[in-house]
N, C-alpha and C positions, 0 to 999 in steps of 0.2 A: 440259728438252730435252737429249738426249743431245748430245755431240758431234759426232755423223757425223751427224747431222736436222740441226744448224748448220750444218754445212759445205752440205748441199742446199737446206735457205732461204736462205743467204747469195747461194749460185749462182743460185737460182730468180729471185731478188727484184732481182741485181744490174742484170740489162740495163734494169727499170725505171727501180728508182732513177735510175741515170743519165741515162736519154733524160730523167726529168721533171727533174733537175738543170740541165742541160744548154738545154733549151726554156727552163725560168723565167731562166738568167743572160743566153740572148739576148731573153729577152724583156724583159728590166730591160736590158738593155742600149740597145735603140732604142723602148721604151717612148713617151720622147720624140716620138719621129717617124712615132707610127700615128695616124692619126685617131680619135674615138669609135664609127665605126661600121667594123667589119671585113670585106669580105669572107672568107666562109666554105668557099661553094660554087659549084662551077664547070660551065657545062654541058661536052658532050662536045668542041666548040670550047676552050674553056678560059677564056670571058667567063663573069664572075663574073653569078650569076642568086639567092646568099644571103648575107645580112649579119646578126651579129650583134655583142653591144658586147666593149668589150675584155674587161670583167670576165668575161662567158659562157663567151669565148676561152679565159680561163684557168681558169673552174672545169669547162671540159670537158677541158683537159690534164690538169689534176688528177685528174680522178674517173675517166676513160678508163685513164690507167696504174695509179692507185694500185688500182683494180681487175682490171687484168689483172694486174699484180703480186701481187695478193691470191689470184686464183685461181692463177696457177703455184705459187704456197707449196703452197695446199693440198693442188694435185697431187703437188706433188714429194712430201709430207710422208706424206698416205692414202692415195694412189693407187697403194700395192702394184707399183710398176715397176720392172723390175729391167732388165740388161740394157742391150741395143740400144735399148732403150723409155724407160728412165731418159735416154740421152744426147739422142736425138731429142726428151725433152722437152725440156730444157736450149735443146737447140740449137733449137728451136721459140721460146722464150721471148726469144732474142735477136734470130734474126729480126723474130717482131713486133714486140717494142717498137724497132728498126733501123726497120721500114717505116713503120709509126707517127708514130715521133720524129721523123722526116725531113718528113713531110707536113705534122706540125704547122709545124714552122720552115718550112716551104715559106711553109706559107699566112702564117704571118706577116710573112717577107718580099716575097711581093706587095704587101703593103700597107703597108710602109715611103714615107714621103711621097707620099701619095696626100694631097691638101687636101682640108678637111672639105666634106661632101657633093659629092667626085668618087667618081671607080669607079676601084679599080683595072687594073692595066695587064692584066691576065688572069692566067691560070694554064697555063704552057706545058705539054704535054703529056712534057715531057720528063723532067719531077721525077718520074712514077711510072717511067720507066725508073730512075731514080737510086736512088731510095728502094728498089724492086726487087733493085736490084743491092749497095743500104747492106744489105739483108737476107740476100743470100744469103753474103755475107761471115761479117754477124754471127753466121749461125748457124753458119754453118765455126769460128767462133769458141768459140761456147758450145758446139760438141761435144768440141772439142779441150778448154776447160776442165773439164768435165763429169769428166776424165780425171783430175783431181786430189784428187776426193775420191769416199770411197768407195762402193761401188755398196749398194742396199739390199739385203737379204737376201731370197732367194726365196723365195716363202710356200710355195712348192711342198714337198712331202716329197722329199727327197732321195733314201730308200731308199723303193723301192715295196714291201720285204717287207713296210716296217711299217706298211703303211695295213691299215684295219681292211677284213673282208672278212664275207660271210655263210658261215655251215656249211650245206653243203647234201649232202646224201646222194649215193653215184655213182649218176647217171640221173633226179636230182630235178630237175624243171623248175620255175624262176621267174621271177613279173615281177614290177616294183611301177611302180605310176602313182601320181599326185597334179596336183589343179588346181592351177593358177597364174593365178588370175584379179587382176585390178588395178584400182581403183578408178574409176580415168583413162582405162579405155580407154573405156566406152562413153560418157562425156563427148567424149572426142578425135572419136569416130562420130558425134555428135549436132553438136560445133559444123562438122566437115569438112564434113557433108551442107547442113546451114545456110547455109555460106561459099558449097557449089558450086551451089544451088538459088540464093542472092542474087546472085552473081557470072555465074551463068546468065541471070537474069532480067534482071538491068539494066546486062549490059557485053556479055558473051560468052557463047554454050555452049561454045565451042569451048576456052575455060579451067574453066569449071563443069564440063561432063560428067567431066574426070580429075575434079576433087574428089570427085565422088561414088563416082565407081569407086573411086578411093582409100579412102575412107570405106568402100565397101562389103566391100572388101580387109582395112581394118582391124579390120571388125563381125565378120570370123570369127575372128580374135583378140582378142575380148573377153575368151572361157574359157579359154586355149592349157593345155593338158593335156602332162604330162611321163611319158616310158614308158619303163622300162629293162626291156632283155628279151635272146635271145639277138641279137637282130639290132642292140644298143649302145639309143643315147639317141635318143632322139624327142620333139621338141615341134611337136605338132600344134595345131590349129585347130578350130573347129566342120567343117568342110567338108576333104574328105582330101584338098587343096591349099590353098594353100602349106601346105608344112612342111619342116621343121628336123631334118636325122637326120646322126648322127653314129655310124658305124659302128666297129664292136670292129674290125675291123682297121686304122682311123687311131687308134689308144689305144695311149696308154702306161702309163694308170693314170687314177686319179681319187681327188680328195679332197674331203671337206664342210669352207668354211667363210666365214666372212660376207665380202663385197663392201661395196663403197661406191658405189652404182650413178653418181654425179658424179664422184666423182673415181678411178675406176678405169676407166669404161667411157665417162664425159662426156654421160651423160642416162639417157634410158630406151627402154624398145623393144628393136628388134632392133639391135645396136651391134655395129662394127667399129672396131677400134684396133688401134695396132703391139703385135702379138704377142698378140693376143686379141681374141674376141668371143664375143657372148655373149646370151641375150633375157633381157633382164635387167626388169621390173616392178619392182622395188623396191629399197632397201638390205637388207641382212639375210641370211640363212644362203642355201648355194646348192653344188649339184652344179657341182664344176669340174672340166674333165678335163684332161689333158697329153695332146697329142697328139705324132705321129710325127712331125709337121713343128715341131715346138717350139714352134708357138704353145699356147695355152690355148682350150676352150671353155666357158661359164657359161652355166647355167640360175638362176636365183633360185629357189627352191619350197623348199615347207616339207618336212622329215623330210627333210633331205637328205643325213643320214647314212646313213639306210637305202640309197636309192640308188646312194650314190658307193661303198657295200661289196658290193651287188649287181653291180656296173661291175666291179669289184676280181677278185668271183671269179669272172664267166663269162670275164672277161678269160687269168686263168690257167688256166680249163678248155680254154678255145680254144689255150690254148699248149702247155697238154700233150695236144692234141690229143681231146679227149674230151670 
């Protein structure tokens, strides 16, 4: 691991570490003085309506941070973010484990001498103000730190002369398309329509009938097809709505090269994040463009090199006007 990946895991991992530090010494602290059975959870009064034992208490601090922790690494580390996007993740990661940390100590001290088989006293509705407000600190916090070490390097090409381009004759027209189908989506189609057909039947339609529209929303993007041509990027659908176009006049360029569709975009589908988005089906190679507003857009499909050099050079025909 290089030294600048250290300095980003150290940052990523620190606001965890701490809040779970932090929880275990107040909790070894009055250990003593909880009962065997905890309250957990509260209704929207703040009378405690779930209990679990102390041990549960603590193997859900444990596994709650060391896994949010686990994922911020990953992020900071593969997640290609550069920028504005690298601090806001920083300073995301310290919010939540702030909001977190705080709830957890909440709930443990409601239930600081409460006698075995009483209830505790409630759970005021004031600690989400707190906890709230412990968050928006900490991430003021971790954007400010974020500033001490150095930023990742942009994947982007810096020089657009050198991105690769097609030779195309003066007056030759071209396009190129490619499916982008996914394994998952007509899976996603089949359990949606399930949920909204079971969730129809035996609660509501009135929550069922979206499912199904949703689902059936989703059914035209089973195949989503990708099309560079003179009019930029298009990812369509079975059916000519919804779709996805991203025209040559918001381009600054475009280049092929692989995504982490977790930790760059935070799942799959059509994804929005700071300073990019993207439809992204898969990990793996993918048309990414640079746009005029400085964000980023991503397509995942295969032969994406072909594409992003087609982008490249109507790009520069339209600029010299021809």
């Amino acid at each position: 691991m290089t030294s600048k990946n250290l300095g980003r895991v150290t940052l990523a991992a620190l606001p965890f570490v701490l809040a779970l530090l932090i929880d275990l010494a107040l909790y070894a602290a009055v250990a003593d003085r909880l009962p065997d059975r905890l309250a957990v959870h509260f209704d929207a009064g703040g009378s405690a309506n779930g209990y679990t034992s102390s041990r549960s208490y603590l193997l859900y601090t444990l596994a709650s941070l060391l896994v949010l922790g686990a994922l911020w690494v990953f992020i900071a580390v593969k997640g290609r973010l550069h920028g504005r996007a690298h601090r806001w993740l920083i300073g995301g990661g310290f919010a939540v484990a702030a909001f977190l940390g705080y709830l957890l100590i909440a709930v443990l001290f409601v239930n600081v001498d409460v006698p075995e088989g009483g209830s505790a006293g409630g759970f005021p509705l004031r600690h989400i103000a707190v906890a709230l407000a412990a968050a928006a600190l900490a991430g003021a916090l971790g954007v400010l730190l974020s500033r001490l070490v150095p930023l990742p390097e942009d994947p982007r090409d810096p020089d657009p002369a050198t991105r690769e381009r097609l030779v195309l004759a003066d007056g030759e027209v071209a396009a190129w398309g490619r499916g982008i189908g996914a394994w998952w989506a007509p899976v996603a189609v089949l359990v949606l329509l399930a949920a909204g057909v079971t969730v129809g039947r035996e609660q509501s339609w009135f929550i069922g009938v979206p499912l199904i529209l949703f689902a059936l929303v989703t059914g035209t993007f089973c195949r989503p097809h990708v099309t560079v041509d003179r009019r930029g990027l298009t990812v369509s659908g079975l059916l000519p709505r919804p779709r996805v176009r991203v025209p040559l006049e918001r381009m600054e360029g475009a280049d092929s090269r692989p995504v982490n569709a977790l930790a760059e975009y935070g799942g799959w589908g059509y994804r929005i994040r700071p300073e990019r988005s993207g439809v992204i089906t898969r990990s793996g190679e993918a048309i990414v463009v640079s746009l005029t507003s400085g964000r980023e857009f991503a397509v995942t499909v295969g032969d994406s090199a072909t594409g992003a050099a087609l982008l490249n050079t109507l790009l520069d025909r339209q600029r010299a006007g021809r």
